[in-house]
N, C-alpha and C positions, 0 to 999 in steps of 0.2 A: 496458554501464554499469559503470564502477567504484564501490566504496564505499568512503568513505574514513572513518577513525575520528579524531578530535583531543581531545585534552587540552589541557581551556580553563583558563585563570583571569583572574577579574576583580574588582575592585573594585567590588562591590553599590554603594557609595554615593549612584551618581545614576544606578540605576537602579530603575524598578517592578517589579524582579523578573527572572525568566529569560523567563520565557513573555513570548510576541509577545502585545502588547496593542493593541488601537485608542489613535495622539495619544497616546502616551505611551513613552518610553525604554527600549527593553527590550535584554538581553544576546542573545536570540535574533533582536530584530528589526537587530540590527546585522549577527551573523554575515548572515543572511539578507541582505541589501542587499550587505554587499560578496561572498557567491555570485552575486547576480544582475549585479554591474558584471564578475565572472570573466565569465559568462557571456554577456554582450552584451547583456540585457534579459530571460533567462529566468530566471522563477523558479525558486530549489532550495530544496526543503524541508531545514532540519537536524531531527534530531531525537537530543533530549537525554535523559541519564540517568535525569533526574530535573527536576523546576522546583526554585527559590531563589526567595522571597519579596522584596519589597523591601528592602533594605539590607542584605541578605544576603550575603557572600565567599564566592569559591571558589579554591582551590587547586587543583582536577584534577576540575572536570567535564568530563566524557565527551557526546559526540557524534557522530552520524555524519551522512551526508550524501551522494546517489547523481549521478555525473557521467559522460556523456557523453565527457571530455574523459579524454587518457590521460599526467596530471602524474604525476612521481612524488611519495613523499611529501614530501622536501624539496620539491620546485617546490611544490607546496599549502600546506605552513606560510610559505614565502617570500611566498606570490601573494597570502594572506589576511594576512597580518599586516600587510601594503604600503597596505592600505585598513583597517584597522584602527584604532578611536579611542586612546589612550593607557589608557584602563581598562580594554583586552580587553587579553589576547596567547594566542594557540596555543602554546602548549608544544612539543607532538609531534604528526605524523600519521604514520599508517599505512593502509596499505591492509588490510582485513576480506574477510569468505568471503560471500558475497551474503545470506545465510541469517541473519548476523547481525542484531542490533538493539541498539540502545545503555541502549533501557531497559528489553526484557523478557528480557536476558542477563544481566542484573546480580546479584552472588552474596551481593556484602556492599560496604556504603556504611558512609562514617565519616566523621562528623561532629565538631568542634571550636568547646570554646566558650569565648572566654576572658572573665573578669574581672581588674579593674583595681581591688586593693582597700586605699585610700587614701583617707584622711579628706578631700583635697584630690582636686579635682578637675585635671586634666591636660587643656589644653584639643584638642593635637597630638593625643592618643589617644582622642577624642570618638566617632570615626568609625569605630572598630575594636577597642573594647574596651568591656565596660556597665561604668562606673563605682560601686562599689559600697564606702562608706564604711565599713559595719560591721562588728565584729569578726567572724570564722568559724571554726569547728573543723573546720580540716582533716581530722581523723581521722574525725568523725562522718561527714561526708560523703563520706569513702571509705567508709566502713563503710555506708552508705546504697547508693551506688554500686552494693554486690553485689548487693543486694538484686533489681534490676533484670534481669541475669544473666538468661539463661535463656528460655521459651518462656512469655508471659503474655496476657490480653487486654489492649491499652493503653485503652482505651476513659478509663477516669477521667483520663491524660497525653496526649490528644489533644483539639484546640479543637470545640468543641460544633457549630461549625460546620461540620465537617468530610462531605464528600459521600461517604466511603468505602460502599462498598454491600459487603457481607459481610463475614467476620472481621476482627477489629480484632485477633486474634494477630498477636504480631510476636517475633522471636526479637533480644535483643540478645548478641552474644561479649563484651561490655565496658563497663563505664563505670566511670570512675575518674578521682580527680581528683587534682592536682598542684601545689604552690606551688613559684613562683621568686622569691624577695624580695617585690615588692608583686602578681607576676601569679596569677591562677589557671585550671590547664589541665581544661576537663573534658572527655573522649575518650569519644566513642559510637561505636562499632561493631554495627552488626545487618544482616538479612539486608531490610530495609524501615523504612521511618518513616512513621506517620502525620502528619496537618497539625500542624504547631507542636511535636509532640510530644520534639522535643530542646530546643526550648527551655520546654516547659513539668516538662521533666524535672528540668533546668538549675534554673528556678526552685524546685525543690523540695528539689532540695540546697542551694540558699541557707537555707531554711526550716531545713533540718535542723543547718546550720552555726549557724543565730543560736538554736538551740536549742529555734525552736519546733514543730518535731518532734524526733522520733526513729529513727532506723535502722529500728529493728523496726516501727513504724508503715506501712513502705513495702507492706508484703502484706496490710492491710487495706484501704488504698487500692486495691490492686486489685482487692478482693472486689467492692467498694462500687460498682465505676464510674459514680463520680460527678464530673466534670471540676473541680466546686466544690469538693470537699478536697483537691487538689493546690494545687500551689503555682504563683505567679504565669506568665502567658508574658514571658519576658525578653526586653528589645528585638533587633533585627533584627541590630545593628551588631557585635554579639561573636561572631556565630555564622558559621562557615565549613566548607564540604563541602570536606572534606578530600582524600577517595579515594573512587576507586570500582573493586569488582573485578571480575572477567569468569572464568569456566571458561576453561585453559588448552588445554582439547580444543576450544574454539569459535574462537576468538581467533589459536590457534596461536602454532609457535615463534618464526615473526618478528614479530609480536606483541608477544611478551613481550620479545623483545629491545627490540624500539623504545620502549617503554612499560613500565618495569622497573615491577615490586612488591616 
């Protein structure tokens, strides 16, 4: 058996998500359908980085996938993009060490969330950006941003919903945000994410932009873990899994050539 690794992206829009659902449009359940037309009628299981929510973007989700057949990796992006709908595409594949796994190898994910922040709404950018009319202070919410840094319990920035069964620590390298004329970039990087938890992050720097928090307020919130003192979950359409990294001792050198970082 080979394993093969691919970097997906796709356009959430009119999908329920990444995970294979029952009667209903999934990024997983398409990979999956056109493995099984490679295949002749057998099922291959893919297995991803991570799940994406409904209406959720990706730029370079990660997947793997185990085959009988001996393509190389060009014939495999060729063979899957050929049955592919116009909102997926394979990026890259490479071939992995049997040993691998796509999602419990993973070292650090980064996430991207953008606003659209204009009194008017943009009806072309509906799909891809949460529209957001009100003024915001940039700086506060970099300065909110650091806050986040570091090794915390998420519990109060994660949805109440949420099934995690033990620690709710999660370590983020980064969040920080960035204006380019009317857009706003805000960049998470950590070593894990709980449910919603970047976009409930997300909305909390909005709060902290229109003034109704405060930077400093960010480490009381987490004492508290209370999900009801953070700030809003922000809709599904701004946010996109940007990257995802791998240990270069697992992955190896052709690896990282195929699949640059």
């Amino acid at each position: 058996m080979t394993k093969i690794l691919c970097e997906i992206s796709y356009d959430g829009t009119r999908f329920s998500g990444y995970q294979i659902q029952p009667r209903v449009r999934t990024v997983q359940g398409e990979l999956e359908k056109a493995l099984m037309k490679i295949h002749k009628g057998t099922h291959i299981e893919i297995h991803g980085s991570g799940r994406t929510d409904k209406g959720v973007h990706a730029k370079a989700q990660m997947a793997h996938f185990e085959s009988p057949y001996n393509l190389t990796p060009t014939e495999w992006k060729r063979a899957i993009n050929s049955l592919m709908p116009s909102d997926i595409h394979v990026n890259e594949t490479a071939e992995v060490p049997d040993a691998f796994h796509a999602r419990f190898d993973v070292i650090e994910k980064e996430y991207r969330y953008y606003i659209y922040n204009e009194r008017e709404k943009d009806v072309f950018k509906q799909n891809y950006v949460y529209q957001f009319p009100f003024a915001l202070d940039i700086r506060a919410m970099q300065q909110a941003g650091k806050q986040f840094v570091g090794s915390h319990d998420f519990t109060t920035f994660s949805s109440a919903k949420a099934a995690v069964k033990g620690s709710k620590v999660r370590t983020l390298y980064e969040v920080s945000c960035h204006r380019d004329g009317s857009q706003i970039e805000i960049v998470l990087r950590g070593d894990g994410f709980l449910y919603n938890m970047v976009r409930i992050i997300a909305g909390t720097l909005l709060e902290v932009g229109r003034s109704k928090m405060e930077p400093g307020d960010i480490d009381c919130l987490f004492a508290k873990k209370d999900r009801q003192l953070a700030g809003d979950t922000l809709p599904p359409q701004g946010l996109y899994l940007w990257n995802v990294r791998y240990n270069e001792k697992i992955i190896g050198d052709k690896m990282n050539t195929v699949l640059p970082r």
